[in-house]
C-alpha positions in Angstrom: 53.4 5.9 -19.5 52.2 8.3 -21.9 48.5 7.4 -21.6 45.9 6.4 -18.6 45.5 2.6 -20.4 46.7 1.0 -17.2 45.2 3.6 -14.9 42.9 0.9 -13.1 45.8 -1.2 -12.2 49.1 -0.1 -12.2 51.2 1.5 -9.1 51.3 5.0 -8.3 53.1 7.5 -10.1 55.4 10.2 -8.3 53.0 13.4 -9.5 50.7 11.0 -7.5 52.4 10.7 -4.1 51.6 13.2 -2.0 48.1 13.7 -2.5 48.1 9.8 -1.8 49.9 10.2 1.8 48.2 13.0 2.9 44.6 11.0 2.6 46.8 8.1 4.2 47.3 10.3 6.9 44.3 11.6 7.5 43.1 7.9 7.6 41.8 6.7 11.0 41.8 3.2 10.3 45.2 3.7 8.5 46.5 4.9 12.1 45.0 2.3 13.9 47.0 -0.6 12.1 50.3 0.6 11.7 50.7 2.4 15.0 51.6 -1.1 16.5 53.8 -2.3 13.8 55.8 1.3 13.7 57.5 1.0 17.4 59.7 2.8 18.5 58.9 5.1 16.3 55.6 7.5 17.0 52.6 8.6 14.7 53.9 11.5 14.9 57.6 10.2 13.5 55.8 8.8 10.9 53.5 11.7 9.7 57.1 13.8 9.1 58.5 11.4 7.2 56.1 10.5 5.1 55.0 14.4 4.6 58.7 14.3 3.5 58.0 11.9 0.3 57.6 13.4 -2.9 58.2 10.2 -5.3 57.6 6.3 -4.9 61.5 5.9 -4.3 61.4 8.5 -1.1 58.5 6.2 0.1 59.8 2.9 -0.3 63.4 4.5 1.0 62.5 6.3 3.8 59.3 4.3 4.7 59.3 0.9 4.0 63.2 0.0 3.6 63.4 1.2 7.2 60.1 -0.7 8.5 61.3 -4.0 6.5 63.9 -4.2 7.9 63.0 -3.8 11.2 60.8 -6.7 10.7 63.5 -9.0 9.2 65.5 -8.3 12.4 63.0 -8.5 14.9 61.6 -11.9 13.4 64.2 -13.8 11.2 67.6 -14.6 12.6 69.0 -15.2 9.1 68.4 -13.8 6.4 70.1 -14.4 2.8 69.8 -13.9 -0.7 71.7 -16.2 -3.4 72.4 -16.1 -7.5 71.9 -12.2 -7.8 74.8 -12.4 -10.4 72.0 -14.1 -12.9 70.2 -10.4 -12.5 71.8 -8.5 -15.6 72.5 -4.7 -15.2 69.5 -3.3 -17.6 67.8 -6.0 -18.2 64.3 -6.4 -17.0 63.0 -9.5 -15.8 59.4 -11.1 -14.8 60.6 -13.1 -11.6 58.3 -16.3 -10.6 58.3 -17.8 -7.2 56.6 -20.3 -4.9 54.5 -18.1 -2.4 54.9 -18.5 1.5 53.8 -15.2 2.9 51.4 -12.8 1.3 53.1 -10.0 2.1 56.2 -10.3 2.4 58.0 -12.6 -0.1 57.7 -9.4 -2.1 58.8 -7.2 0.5 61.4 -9.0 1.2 62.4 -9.4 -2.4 62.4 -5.7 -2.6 64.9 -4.8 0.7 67.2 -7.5 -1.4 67.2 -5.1 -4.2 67.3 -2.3 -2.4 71.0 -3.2 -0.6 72.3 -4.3 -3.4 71.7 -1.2 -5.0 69.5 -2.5 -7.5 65.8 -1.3 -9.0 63.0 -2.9 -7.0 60.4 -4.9 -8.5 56.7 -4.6 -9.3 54.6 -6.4 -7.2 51.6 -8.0 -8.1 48.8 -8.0 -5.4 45.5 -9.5 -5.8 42.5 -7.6 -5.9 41.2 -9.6 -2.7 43.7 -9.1 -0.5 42.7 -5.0 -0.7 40.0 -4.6 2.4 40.2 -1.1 2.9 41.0 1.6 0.2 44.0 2.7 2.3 45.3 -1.0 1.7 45.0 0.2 -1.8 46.7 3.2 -1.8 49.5 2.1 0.6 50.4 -1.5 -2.2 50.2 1.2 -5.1 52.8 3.8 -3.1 54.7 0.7 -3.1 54.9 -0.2 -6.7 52.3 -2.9 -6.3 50.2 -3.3 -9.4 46.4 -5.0 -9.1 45.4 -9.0 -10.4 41.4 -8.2 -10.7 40.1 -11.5 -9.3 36.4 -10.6 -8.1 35.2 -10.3 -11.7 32.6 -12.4 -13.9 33.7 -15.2 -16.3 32.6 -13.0 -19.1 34.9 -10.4 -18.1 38.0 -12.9 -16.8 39.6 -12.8 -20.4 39.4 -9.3 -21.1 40.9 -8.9 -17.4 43.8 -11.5 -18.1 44.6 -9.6 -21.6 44.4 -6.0 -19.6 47.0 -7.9 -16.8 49.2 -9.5 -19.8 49.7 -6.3 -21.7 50.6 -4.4 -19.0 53.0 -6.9 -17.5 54.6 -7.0 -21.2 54.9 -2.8 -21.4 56.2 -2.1 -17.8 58.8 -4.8 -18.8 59.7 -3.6 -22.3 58.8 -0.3 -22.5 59.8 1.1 -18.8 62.0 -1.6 -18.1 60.8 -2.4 -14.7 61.0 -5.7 -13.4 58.0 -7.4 -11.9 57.5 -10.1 -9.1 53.9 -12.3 -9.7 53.7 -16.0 -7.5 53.6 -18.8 -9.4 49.8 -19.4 -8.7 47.0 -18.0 -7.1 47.1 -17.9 -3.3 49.3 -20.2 -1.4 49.9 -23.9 -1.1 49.0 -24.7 2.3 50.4 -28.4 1.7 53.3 -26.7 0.4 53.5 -29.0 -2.9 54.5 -25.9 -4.9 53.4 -26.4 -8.3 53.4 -23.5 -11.2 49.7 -23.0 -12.7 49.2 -23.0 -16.2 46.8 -20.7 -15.9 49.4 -18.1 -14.7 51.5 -18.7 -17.7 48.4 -18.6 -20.1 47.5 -14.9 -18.8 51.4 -14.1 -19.1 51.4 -15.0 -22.9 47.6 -13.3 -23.8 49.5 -10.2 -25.2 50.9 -12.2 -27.9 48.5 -15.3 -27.3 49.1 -16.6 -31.5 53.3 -17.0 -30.3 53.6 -18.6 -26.8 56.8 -20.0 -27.0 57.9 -16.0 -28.1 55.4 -14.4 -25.6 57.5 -16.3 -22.9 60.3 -15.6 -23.9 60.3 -12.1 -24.1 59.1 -12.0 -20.3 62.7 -12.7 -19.4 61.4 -14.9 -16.3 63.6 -16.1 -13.7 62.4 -18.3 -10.9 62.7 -18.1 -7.4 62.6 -20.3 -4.6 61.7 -19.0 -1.2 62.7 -20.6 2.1 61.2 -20.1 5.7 62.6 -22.2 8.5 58.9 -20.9 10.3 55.7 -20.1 9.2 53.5 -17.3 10.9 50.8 -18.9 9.7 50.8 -22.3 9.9 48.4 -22.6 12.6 45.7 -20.9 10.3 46.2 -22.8 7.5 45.9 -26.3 9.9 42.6 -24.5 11.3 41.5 -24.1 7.7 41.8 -27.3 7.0 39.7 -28.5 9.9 37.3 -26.0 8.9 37.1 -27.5 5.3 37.5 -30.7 6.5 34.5 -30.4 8.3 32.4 -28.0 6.3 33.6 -28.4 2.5 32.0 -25.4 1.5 33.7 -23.2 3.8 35.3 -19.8 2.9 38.0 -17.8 3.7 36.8 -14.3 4.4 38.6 -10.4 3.9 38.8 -10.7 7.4 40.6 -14.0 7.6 43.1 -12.6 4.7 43.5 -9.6 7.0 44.8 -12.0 9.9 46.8 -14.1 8.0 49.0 -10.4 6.7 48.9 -9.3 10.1 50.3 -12.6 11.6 52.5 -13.4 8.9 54.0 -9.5 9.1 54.7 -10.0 12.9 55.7 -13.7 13.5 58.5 -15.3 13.9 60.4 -16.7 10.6 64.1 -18.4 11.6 66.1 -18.5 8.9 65.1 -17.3 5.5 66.8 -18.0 2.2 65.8 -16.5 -0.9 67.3 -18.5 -4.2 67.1 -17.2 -7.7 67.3 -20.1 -10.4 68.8 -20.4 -13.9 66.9 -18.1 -16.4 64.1 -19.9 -18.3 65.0 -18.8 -22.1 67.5 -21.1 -22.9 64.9 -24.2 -22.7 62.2 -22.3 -23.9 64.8 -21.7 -26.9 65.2 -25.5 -27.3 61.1 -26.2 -27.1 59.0 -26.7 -30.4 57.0 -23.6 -31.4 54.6 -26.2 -33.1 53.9 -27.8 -30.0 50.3 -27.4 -28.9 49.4 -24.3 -27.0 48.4 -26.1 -23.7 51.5 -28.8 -24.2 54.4 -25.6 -24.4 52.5 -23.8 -20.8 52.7 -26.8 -18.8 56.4 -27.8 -20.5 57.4 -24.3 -18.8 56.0 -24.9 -15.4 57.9 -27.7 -15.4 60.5 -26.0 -16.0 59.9 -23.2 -13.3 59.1 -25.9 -10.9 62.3 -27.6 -11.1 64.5 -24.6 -11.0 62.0 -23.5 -7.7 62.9 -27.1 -6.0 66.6 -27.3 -7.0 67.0 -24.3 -5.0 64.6 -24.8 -1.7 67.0 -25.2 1.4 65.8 -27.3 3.9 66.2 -27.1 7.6 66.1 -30.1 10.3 62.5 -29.1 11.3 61.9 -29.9 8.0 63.2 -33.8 8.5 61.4 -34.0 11.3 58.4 -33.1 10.0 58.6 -35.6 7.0 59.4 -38.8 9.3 56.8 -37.9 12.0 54.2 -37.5 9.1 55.4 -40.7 7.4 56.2 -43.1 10.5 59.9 -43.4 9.2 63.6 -42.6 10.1 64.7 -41.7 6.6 66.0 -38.5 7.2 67.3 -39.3 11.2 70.5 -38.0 10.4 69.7 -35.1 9.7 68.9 -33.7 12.9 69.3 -34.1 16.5 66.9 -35.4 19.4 67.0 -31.8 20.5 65.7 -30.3 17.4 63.1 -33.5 17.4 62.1 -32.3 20.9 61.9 -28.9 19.7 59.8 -29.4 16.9 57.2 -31.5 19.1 56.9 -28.3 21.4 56.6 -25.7 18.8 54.1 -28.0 17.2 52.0 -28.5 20.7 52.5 -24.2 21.2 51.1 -23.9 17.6 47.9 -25.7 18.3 47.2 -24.1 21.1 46.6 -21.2 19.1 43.7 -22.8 17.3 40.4 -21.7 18.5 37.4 -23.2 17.2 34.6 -25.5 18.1 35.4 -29.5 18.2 38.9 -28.7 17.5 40.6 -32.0 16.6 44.1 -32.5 17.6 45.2 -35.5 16.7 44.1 -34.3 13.0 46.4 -31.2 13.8 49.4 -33.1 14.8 48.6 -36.1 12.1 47.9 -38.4 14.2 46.1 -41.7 13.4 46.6 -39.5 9.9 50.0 -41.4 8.8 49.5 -42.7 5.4 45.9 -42.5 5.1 45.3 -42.2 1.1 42.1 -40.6 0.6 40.0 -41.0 -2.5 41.7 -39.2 -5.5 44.7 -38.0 -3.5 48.4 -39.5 -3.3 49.6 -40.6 0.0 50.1 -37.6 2.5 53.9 -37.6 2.9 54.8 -34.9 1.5 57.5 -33.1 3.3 56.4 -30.0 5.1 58.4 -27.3 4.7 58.5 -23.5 6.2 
């Protein structure tokens, strides 16, 4: 970019690199959280290497494609990406998905890219999730660009605009595709659902022509698929928490965890999915539709290309006729994997540690069907 209009958000640029590694390195708490992650490599490995990067592509190729992989091998045992032919040589895209792990649905995105010998995406990264200014500096080294969250309502729409224009120029005028979840944080009760809210900032940059200002973001969704999730156990403790205290908060600390454990644990089988390309209904949709009708017409539309494209796994059949009391999906998995599932949901629990832990609420029992004021029956299906 020719000017510093972006300066406060944006990733780092390659002039910017090695004066950015070099205070990385000489980082203590830096140190002290990646020199368990790093194995077998040592600190000093890592310190040559990184001394070796002079632009954002030597980091994320001799850093974090390395380290990413590891990862993926050490924690999934399948890993697969499908409908990359929709991804157009030259072409940039804005690519939506359902969120299941904060760091890596992105980073696993990116190795995608990476061996098919395509240009990896932007990452957006909210601003909460940054507890250290080494977290910081090591997202932007990785082509991670800042969503400003801690800000005033006064200063939210400005912030959105800022976030909407840049989004527009890194996609039309450097031609760099970007990856943003389709809402703030993650759905614990995994009911992915696209928040308007998202779109709206999306279309601030041209805010009079929504229908166009979509358009021109060339999104494509993408469903994402875990056979396991890391962090399931902390989400089940947060519910107890809120359950019992509704106006309890999730800390930096807790966000910390929740990257740490979702980085490190165990994932099965993965599947990423892209859907069909959005423009061609957004083509067919009414310009002189209301503003709010034509955002939540298009998540819709991102929704249903996200859940046309999940792939489900017999954990995930289990899960749905324990929670509802019924056989529906029996046939689709054994009374090993239903013995299985009962285990890993017992060795999950037992990870919980907190005061008048509740069990049975854990392992929804007593919970069947229970509808609850203002909320539909809980049988949704759980799934990674």
């Amino acid at each position: 970019m020719g000017n510093n209009q972006f300066d406060d958000i944006r990733p780092l640029h390659d002039g910017e690199v090695s004066e950015t590694i070099q205070a990385l390195i000489e980082n203590a708490d830096f140190r002290k959280s990646v020199e368990s992650v790093i194995s077998p490599f040592t600190w000093e490995q890592l310190t040559a290497a990184l001394l070796a990067c002079k632009s954002v592509y030597d980091f994320q190729s001799t850093i974090i494609y390395p380290v990413v992989r590891q990862l993926i091998n050490k924690t999934t045992t399948e890993f697969k990406c499908l409908g990359m032919e929709k991804i157009k040589e030259g072409q940039s895209y804005a690519f939506i998905s359902n969120h299941r792990d904060i760091v890596l649905d992105a980073g696993f995105l990116n190795i995608m890219f990476f061996e098919a010998r395509m240009n990896t995406s932007e990452i957006a990264i909210g601003d909460n999730l940054l507890a250290a200014p080494w977290i910081t500096d090591l997202v932007r080294l990785n082509k991670s660009f800042i969503v400003k969250r801690g800000v005033s309502v006064r200063e939210m729409l400005a912030t959105s605009k800022h976030l909407s224009e840049y989004i527009f120029d890194t996609l039309h005028n450097r031609k760099q595709s970007i990856w943003i979840a389709q809402r703030e944080g993650r759905a614990k009760d995994s009911n992915d659902r696209t928040q308007t809210s998202l779109l709206k900032m999306l279309t601030l940059y041209n805010a009079a022509n929504p229908v166009e200002a979509l358009k021109a973001l060339n999104i494509i969704p993408l469903a994402l698929s875990y056979e396991f999730d890391p962090c399931d156990f902390l989400k089940a403790k947060e519910f107890q928490l809120k359950r019992d205290n509704p106006e309890h908060k999730k800390t930096k600390a807790d966000d910390v965890e929740s990257m740490a454990t979702g980085i490190r644990g165990y994932k099965g089988r993965v599947n990423f999915q892209f859907g069909n390309p959005v423009n061609r209904q957004l083509t067919a949709m009414e310009a002189e539709l209301p503003r709010t009708e034509i955002l939540e017409k298009t998540a819709q539309i991102i929704d249903t290309e996200i859940f046309r494209n999940y792939v489900f796994y017999p954990l995930n059949y289990v899960a749905y006729d324990w929670m509802s009391g019924e056989k529906r999906f029996a046939g689709e998995y054994s009374n090993q994997d239903k013995l299985d599932f009962e285990k890993y949901v017992e060795k999950q629990i037992a990870k919980i540690d907190i005061p008048n832990k509740d069990e049975d609420f854990f392992a929804f029992k007593n919970h069947r069907n229970v509808r609850q004021p203002g909320k539909k029956p809980f049988k949704r299906l759980v799934r990674r």
